[in-house]
C-alpha positions as CSV (number, residue, x, y, z in Angstrom):
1,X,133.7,19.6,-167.7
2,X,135.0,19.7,-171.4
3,X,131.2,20.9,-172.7
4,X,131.1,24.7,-173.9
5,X,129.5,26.5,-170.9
6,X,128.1,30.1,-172.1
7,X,127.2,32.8,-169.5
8,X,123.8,32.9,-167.8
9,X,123.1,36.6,-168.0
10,X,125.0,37.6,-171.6
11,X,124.9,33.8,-173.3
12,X,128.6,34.4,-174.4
13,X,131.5,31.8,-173.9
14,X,132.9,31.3,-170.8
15,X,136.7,30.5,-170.9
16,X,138.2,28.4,-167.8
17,X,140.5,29.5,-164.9
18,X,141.1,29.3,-161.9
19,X,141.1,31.6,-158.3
20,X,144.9,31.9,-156.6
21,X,144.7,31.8,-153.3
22,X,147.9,33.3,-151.5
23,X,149.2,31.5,-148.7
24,X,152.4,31.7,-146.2
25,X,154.3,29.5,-148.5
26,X,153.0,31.0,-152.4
27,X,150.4,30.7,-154.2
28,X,147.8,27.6,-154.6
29,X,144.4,26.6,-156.5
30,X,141.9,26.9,-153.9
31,X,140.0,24.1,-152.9
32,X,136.5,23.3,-151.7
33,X,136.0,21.8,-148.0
34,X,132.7,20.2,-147.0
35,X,131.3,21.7,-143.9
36,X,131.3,24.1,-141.6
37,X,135.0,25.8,-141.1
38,X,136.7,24.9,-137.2
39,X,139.4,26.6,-136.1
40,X,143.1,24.9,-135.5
41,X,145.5,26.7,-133.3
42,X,148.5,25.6,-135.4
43,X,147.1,25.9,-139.2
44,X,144.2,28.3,-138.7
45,X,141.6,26.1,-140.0
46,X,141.2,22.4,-139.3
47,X,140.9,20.7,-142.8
48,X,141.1,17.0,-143.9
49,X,142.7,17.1,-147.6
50,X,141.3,13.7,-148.6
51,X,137.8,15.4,-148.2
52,X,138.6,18.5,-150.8
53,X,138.2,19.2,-154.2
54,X,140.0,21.7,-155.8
55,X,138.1,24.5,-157.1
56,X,137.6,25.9,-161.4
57,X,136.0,29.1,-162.0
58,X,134.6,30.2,-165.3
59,X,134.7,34.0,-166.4
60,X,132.8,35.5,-169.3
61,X,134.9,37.6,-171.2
62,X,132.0,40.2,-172.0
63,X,130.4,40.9,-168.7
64,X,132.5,39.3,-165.9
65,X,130.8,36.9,-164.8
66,X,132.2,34.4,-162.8
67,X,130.9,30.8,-162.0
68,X,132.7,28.4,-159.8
69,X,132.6,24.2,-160.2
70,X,134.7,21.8,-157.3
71,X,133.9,18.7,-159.3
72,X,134.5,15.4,-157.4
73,X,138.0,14.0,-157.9
């Protein structure tokens, strides 16, 4: 997405970021999984990475707003 997105309830621009998601090891982009989440005994949820996307998230810099894409790869 390289288009200028603007906010939906303020119309100002939105600038690009991203959501850290803290894990056991550090910090990582999050990432978008298709369906519904299943437990794993070992990892805490099953996931298969070839099936995620990782996750952008715009904020508007006025109001807060935040809006979140997972384009495909």
């Amino acid at each position: 997405m390289s288009d200028t997105i603007t906010c939906l309830r303020c119309h100002t621009p939105m600038e690009r970021g991203f959501i850290a998601d803290t894990t056991y090891g550090g910090t990582v982009q999050e990432k978008w999984v298709p369906g519904a989440p299943q437990t794993s005994i070992w990892r805490g949820l099953k996931i298969d990475s070839s099936q995620t996307c990782p996750v952008f998230t715009l904020r508007c810099p006025k109001c807060g707003y935040l809006e979140s894409y997972a384009p495909p790869a």
